[in-house]
C-alpha positions, -999 to +999 in steps of 0.1 A: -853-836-323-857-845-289-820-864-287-804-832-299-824-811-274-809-836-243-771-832-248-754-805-252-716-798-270-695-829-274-725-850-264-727-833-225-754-822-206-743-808-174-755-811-145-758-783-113-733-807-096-709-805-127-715-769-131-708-762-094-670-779-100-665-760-131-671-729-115-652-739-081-620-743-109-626-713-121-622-695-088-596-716-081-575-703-111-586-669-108-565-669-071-541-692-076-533-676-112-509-646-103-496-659-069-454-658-072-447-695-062-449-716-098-460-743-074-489-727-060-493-710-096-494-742-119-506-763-090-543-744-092-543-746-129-538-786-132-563-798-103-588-774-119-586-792-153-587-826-139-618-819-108-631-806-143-625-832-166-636-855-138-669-841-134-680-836-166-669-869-183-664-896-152-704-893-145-698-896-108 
């Protein structure tokens, strides 16, 4: 029981580090999300998903 208790979804238990990134994406979409350049726009989007990815599966 104590296994399942120590990871979460997918096998992850995040840490406040890993939670502080996810959350840093998030705002990062949520201004970068309606600006007019597809650049700026898409840019936001993809280094959100990989700082994410990064920090909840490199274990840095």
């Amino acid at each position: 029981m104590n296994l399942l208790a120590s990871s979460g979804p997918f096998g992850i238990s995040p840490s406040t580090d890993q939670l502080i990134v996810i959350n840093l994406a998030a705002i990062l979409v949520g201004t970068t999300f309606n600006a007019p350049q597809k650049s700026i726009k898409w840019g936001g989007v993809v280094i959100a998903v990989v700082t994410s990815t990064c920090a909840i599966w490199c274990q840095h």
